[in-house]
C-alpha positions in Angstrom: 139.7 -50.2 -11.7 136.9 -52.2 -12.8 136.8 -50.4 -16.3 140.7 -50.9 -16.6 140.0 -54.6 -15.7 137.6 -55.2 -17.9 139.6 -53.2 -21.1 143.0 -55.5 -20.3 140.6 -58.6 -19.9 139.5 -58.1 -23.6 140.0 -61.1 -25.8 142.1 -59.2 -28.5 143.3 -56.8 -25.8 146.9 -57.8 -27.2 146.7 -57.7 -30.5 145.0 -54.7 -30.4 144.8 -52.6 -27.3 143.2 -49.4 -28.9 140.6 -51.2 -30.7 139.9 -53.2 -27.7 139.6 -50.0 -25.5 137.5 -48.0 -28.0 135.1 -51.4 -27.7 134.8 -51.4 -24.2 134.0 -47.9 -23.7 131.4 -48.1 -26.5 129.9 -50.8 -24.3 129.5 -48.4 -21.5 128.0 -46.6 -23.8 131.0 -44.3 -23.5 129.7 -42.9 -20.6 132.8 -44.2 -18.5 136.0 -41.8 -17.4 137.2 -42.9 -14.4 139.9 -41.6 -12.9 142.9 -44.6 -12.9 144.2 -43.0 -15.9 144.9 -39.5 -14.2 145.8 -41.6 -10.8 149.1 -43.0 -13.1 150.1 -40.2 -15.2 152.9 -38.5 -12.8 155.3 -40.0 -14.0 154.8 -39.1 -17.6 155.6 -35.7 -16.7 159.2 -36.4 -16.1 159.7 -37.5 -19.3 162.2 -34.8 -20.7 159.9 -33.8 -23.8 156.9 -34.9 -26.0 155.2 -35.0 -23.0 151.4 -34.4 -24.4 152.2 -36.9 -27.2 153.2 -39.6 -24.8 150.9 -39.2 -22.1 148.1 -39.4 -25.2 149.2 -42.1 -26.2 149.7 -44.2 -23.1 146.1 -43.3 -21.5 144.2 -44.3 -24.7 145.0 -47.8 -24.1 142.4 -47.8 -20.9 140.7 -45.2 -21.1 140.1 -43.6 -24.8 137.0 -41.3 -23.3 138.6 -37.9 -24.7 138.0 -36.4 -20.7 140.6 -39.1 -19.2 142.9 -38.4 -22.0 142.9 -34.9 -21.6 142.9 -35.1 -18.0 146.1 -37.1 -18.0 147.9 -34.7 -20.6 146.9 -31.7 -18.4 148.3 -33.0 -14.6 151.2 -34.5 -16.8 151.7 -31.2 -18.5 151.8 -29.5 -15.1 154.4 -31.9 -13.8 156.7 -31.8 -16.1 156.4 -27.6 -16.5 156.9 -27.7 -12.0 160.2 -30.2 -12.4 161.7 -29.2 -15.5 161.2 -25.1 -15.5 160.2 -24.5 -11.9 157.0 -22.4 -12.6 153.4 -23.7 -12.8 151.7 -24.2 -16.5 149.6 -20.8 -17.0 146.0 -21.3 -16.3 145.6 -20.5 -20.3 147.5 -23.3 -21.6 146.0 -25.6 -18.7 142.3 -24.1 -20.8 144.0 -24.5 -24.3 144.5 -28.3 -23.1 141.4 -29.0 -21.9 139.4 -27.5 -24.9 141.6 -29.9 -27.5 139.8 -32.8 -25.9 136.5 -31.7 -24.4 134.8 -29.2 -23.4 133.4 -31.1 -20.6 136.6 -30.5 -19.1 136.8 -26.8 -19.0 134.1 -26.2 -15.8 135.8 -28.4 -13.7 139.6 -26.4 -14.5 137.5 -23.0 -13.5 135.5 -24.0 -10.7 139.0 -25.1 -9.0 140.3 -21.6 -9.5 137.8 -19.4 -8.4 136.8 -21.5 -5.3 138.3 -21.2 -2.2 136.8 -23.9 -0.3 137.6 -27.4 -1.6 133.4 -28.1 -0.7 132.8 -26.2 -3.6 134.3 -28.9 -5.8 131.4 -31.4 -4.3 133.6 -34.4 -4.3 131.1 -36.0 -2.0 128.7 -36.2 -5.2 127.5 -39.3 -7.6 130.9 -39.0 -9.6 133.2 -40.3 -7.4 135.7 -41.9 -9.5 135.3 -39.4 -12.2 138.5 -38.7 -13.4 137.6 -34.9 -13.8 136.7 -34.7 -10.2 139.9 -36.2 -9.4 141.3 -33.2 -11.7 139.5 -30.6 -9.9 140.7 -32.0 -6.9 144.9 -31.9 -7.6 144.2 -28.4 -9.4 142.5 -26.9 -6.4 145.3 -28.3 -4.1 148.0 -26.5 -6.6 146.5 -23.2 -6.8 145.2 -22.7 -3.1 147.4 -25.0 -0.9 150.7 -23.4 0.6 152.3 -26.6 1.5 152.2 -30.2 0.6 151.1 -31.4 4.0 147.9 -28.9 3.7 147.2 -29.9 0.6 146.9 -33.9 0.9 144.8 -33.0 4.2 142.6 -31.3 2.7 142.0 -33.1 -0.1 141.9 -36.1 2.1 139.3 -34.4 4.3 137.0 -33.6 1.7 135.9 -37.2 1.3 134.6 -40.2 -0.9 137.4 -40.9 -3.4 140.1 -40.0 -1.1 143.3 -42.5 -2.2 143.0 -41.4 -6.0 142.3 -37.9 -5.4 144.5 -37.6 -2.8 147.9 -39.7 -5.3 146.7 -37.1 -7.8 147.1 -34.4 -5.7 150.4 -34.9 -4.0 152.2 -35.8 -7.2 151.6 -32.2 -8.6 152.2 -31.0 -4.8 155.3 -32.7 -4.5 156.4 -31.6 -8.0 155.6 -27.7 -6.9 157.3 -28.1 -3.4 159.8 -30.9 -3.9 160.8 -34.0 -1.9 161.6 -32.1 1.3 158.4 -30.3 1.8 156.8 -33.8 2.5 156.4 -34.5 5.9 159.3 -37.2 7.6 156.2 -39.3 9.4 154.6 -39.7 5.9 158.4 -40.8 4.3 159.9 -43.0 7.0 158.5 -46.7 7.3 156.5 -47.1 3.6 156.2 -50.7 2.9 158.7 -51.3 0.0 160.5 -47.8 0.9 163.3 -48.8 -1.1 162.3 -50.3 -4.0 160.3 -47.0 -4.7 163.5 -45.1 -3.8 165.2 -47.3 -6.6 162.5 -46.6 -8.7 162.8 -43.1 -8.6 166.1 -42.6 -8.7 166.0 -44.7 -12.5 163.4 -42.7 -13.7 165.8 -39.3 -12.3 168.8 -40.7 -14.2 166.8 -41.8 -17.2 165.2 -38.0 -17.5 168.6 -36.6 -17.2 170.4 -38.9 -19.7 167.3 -38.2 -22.3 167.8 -34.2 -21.5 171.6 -34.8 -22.0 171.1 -36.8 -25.7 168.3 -33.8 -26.5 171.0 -30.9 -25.7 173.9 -32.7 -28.0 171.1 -33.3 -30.3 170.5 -29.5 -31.0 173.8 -28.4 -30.2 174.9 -31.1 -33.3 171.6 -29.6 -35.3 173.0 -25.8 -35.1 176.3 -26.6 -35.9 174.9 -27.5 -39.5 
């Protein structure tokens, strides 16, 4: 948060939010990615289409370091295949991602598929808030979880950075299972339970409208 504090605190931050978020990183010598970028991008992947393009484009504003950008497009990418086609992104196109922004990001995609224990991901290390140990995190909870209760406990257990890792996580877990997998105890009583229900059920009707305009908009384009 701190980097994301700092960017928005910029003097010409509004006037020019890129320029302002390339300067900042270049004063960490753009050794920052932290992982608030990936922590917000959910709900980018229930935009009907463009999703890359928009997710890019959002997370640049914070955090322009190419490994939060390309973390971002790849758990949005994910969401959006899990809600709107019901199968997970293959583990190529999840590579082809990564590899378009850096190839930094690559180790931390395989080292979440071949391991089965979550230790192996060492979330416990130095890089806690490192958006691509936040990553590692969600992907290994997607591939080797079978429900969205074990998931978040184990991603929870594992340590450290547990609140970001653990929102990263359960938004591709929920998007895999779906609302009802989520345990009742973990639903019932949220502070501001139904302004978030609101929330969500805009953003549903707002996805389905723009699928809606898309469909007449192709139907309109092949009758030409």
């Amino acid at each position: 948060m701190r980097h994301t504090y700092n960017v928005l605190c910029f003097a010409d931050y509004v006037k020019d939010p890129i320029q302002a978020a390339q300067i900042v990183w270049t004063l960490y010598r753009k050794r920052s990615a932290a992982n608030g970028g990936v922590m917000r991008t959910s709900v980018v992947g229930l935009l009907p289409g463009n999703v890359s393009e928009y997710a890019e484009s959002i997370y640049k504003l914070p955090h322009p370091d190419p490994r939060c950008v390309g973390s971002c497009v790849i758990v949005s990418e994910i969401i959006h295949s899990l809600v709107y086609e019901g199968k997970e992104l293959p583990f190529d196109c999840i590579l082809q991602i990564a590899d378009k922004y850096d190839d930094r990001i690559r180790p931390f995609i395989e080292i979440a598929n071949d391991s089965t224990d979550i230790d192996s991901l060492e979330l416990t290390g130095l890089e806690q808030g490192y958006t691509l140990k936040t990553l590692s995190a969600a992907l290994w909870s997607l591939w080797h979880c079978d429900t969205f209760k074990d998931g978040l406990l184990q991603v929870v257990n594992a340590g450290v950075d547990t609140d970001t890792n653990a929102a990263v996580a359960c938004a591709v877990l929920g998007a895999k299972f779906g609302f009802d997998s989520i345990p009742q105890e973990y639903v019932s009583g949220l502070v501001r339970e139904s302004r978030m229900k609101e929330t969500s059920e805009e953003l549903s009707c707002m996805s389905y409208e723009k699928t809606a305009e898309e469909a007449l908009r192709l139907e309109a384009q092949s009758l030409h």
